[in-house]
Phi, psi and omega in degrees: 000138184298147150332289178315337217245105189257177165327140171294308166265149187210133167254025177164159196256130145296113215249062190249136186223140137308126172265328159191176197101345195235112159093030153216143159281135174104164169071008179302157215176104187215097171267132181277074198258172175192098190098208180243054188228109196254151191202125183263198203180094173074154191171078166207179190282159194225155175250160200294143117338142177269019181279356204246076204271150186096328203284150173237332193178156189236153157245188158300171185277164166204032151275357147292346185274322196305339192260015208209008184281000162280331175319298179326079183251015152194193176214146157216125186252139214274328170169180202286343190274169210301298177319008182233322210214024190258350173237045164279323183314287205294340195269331196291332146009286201264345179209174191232032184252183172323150143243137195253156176191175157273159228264321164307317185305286222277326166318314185300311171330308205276336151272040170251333163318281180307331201260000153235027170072047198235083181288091177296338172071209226250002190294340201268119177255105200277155178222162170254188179247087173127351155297144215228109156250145143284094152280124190008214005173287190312139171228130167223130203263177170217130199237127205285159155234157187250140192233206169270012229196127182274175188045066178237158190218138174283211195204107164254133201226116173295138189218163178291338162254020160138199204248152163247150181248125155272138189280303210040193186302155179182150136252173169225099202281130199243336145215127197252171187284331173299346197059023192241077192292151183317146194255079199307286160026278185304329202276315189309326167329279187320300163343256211301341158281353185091133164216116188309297161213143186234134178288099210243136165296128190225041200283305177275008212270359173252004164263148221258149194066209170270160181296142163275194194241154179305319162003287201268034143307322206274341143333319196255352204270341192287323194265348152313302174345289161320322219240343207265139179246345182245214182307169175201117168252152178226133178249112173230188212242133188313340223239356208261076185281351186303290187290314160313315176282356152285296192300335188277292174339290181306331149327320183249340178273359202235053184354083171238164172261162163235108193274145142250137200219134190123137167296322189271345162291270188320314168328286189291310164310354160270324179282330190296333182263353180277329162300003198061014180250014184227106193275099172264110177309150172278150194089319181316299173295106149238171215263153195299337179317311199264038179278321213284352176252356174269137170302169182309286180316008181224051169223150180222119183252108167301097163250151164278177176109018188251034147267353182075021183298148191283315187254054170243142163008265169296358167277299162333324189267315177307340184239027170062035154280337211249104180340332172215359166229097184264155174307119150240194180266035155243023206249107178260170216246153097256106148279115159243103177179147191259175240231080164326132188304136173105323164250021178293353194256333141310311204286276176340298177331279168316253182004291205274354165305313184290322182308334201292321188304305190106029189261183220233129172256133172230116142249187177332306170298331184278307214196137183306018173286027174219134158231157179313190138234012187233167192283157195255188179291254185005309163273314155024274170303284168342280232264008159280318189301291205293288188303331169042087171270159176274326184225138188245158157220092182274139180253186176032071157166185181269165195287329161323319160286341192285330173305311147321308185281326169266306200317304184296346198246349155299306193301309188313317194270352200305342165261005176261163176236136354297174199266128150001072186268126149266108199281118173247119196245176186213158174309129140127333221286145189268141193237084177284137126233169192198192172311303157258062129142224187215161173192173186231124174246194153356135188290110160278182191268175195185138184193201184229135179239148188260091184276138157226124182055259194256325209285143188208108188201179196265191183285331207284300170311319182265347156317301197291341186300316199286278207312307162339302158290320178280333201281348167282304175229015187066191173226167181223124161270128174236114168285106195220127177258108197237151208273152190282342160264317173272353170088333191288139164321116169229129193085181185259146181296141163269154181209142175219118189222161192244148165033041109277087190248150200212153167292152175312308183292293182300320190318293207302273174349299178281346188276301165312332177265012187259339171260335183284312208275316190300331164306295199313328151298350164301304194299315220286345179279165159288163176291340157293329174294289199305322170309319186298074183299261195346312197277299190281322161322308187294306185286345180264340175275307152331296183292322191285294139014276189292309161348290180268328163291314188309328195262321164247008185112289153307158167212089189305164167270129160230150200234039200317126155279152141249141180234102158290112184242000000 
């Protein structure tokens, strides 16, 4: 079929609407209809601001799913990270068909499955890179790319007006570790065969060349290797199996053991080695248990924690919390991982918690140990040239990029015919395409639902949870005046609480032995813990909590102040 050319007849308009992901990072999501047929894209989570305190995780809205849910026959997913795949638990709900995935994707899936009490039964469908399933209308092919991560793919999904590309993440890594290259081939076919629209990662679109390659880490990582004479920990992203397997390696040529430490390191790393995509020599891997029995100089530690999330790996280890890998001052730190917008002022934290130790910190800026995973302008440009789509859509980023990102697809397209259109489109927005032509229509609804923990509700559904909860146990407020340098207690905690009720003699009791506890966790932290306002809240609302339940039962909102005097 010509490019150009859409069917003379159509019995109906082809339909895409994003749900998230377009004027954000996180939270991707994309329903594909035709008819009476929805075929979804992805289904994943976005983190809180930290201003959005209680939140744990954010997902799409599934008030456009809810009106469409007999339609709604799969989901298919593009590859594992969280942003993709952290509301598959919550989506498997809303319809009762298949899910596709490639054999990492759906492993990551399944304990997110278990830990929500969610029996997908016989729904989880492993696909290959060049495998074809049918959903109604749809034949959707899969196509591989290389990312930070194995087994990720794109999606040319045949439609009755033709064919669309979803990108999902991608660089395009000319040697990847795996030896499993992006499949430019496949994209140039689809090109030349016509495509209607193609869905583009638009995460990089302001960095000028190319993505470097995992490769070219190792470089940087051989002269750490060299020079670190005690532990050498390294912090990434759990999900980053590539860059472990730079690191596991270099490990075994510089004779270290290797710990992975962190639930979700040891999680994933147990799944990447039963798949075979995460290669351990034997003898190399022992448990974060046994470091303390290895000299310094022969361990190499994998941790989370290099966003500075507070009860993750390397914040712990830093502030010399972590039950077995402690800091000395020969011991260097390296993040390798780049600093999600929002968490630098955590990133900053850690850092300086590891200088307290006397240990040696390297990042991105110091050394060459991160490289991107998503494509830069330069391929950008390449696979729109290879693809000649008739409609562009940029996706995965904020609108400055996607604005960016149709502009560079304009330039790129600017000498062929017919010329380019760019839908620059946002969540919610409906994307028509039909016999004449493409257009963005009606608004679909859309929003963010708020997870804390197991509890899921929109923002309007968790006020009422919290009145609920207070109108059940109250609240108790601790007013803690603390010195702004040592962190130490001064004075006594005042506690004050509404719709919590004790007798006047017992209140007065427990509030007093309820301050007996709040020293005693002041004294009993470090002076990096008591400095730590965030770090020190969090450990004081907890004990008070565990506290007051054990002693009335109840379980009031508490609300730990800290006051610098």
């Amino acid at each position: 079929m010509n490019q150009s050319v859409l069917p003379e007849i159509v019995p109906a308009t082809l339909e895409v609407v994003p749900l998230g992901g377009l004027g954000e990072f996180g939270m991707n999501m994309m329903a594909v209809s035709w008819e009476d047929t929805t075929i979804l894209i992805d289904a994943g989570v976005m983190f809180p601001d930290p201003d959005q305190l209680g939140v744990d995780l954010i997902i799409p809205d599934f008030a456009y799913l809810e009106t469409r849910r007999d339609r709604i026959k799969a989901l298919v997913l593009t590859h594992g990270h969280e942003d993709h795949i952290g509301a598959v638990p919550h989506v498997l709900s809303q319809f009762d068909g298949p899910v596709y995935g490639t054999a990492m994707t759906l492993a990551l899936i399944e304990p997110k499955l278990e830990e929500h009490g969610c029996d997908a039964g016989d729904r989880l469908h492993i696909v290959k890179p060049r495998d074809r399933v049918t959903v109604g209308p749809f034949s959707i092919e899969f196509i591989r790319v290389t990312h930070s991560m194995p087994d990720c793919v794109a999606l040319a999904i045949t439609t009755p007006v033709g064919v669309i590309i979803h990108t999902g993440d991608f660089k395009i890594d000319q040697t990847p570790i795996d030896g499993e290259h992006f499949d430019l081939h496949r994209f140039a076919e689809l090109g030349s065969q016509g495509v209607l629209a193609l869905f583009a990662d638009s995460t990089n679109v302001d960095r000028s060349g190319f993505t470097g390659s995992e490769t070219e880490v190792i470089e940087a990582f051989e002269e750490i290797f060299t020079s670190t004479h005690g532990k050498l920990i390294v912090a990434t992203f759990s999900s980053s199996i590539y860059r472990m397997q730079v690191l596991v390696d270099l490990a075994a040529q510089f004779e270290r053991k290797v710990a992975f430490v962190g639930r979700s390191m040891v999680q994933n790393t147990e799944i990447a080695q039963r798949l075979g995509f995460l290669r351990v020599p034997s003898g190399v891997q022992i448990r974060d248990v046994d470091v303390p029995n290895y000299a310094a100089q022969d361990v190499l530690c994998l941790t989370t924690g290099s966003q500075g999330e507070p009860q993750a790996a390397l914040p712990r280890i830093a502030i010399d919390d972590h039950r077995h890998v402690k800091l000395t001052e020969d011991d260097t730190v390296v993040l390798s991982a780049r600093a999600i917008p929002g968490n630098e002022k955590a990133i900053a934290r850690t850092m300086s918690h590891i200088a307290r130790r006397g240990a040696d910190v390297v990042t991105d800026r110091m050394k060459h140990v991160h490289v991107s995973g998503h494509a830069s302008a330069e391929e950008l440009k390449l696979l729109i040239s290879l693809v000649r789509p008739r409609y562009f859509v940029p996706i995965h980023g904020e609108y400055r990029q996607l604005a960016q990102h149709a502009r560079l697809a304009e330039r790129v397209m600017k000498g062929y015919s017919p010329r380019l259109q760019v839908l620059l489109a946002q969540d919610g927005d409906t994307l028509q395409f039909d016999r004449h032509g493409a257009r963005i229509g009606d608004k679909a609804p859309t929003g963010r639902i708020l997870i804390d923990i197991t509890r899921v509700g929109e923002v309007g559904d968790e006020v009422l949870r919290d009145r609920r909860h207070l109108a059940g146990d109250g609240v108790v407020v601790a007013v803690i005046a603390i010195g702004r340098r040592t962190g130490e207690l001064v004075g006594e905690p005042e506690l004050v609480s509404r719709g919590f009720v004790v007798g006047e003699n017992d209140g007065n009791a427990l509030f007093k032995e309820a301050g007996l506890v709040i020293a005693e966790s002041i004294l009993a932290a470090s002076v990096d813990e008591r400095t730590d306002q965030g770090l020190m809240t969090e450990k004081l609302r907890s004990e008070l909590r565990r506290f007051l339940k054990k002693r009335t039962g109840r379980r009031p909102l508490v609300l730990p102040v800290l006051m610098e005097i």
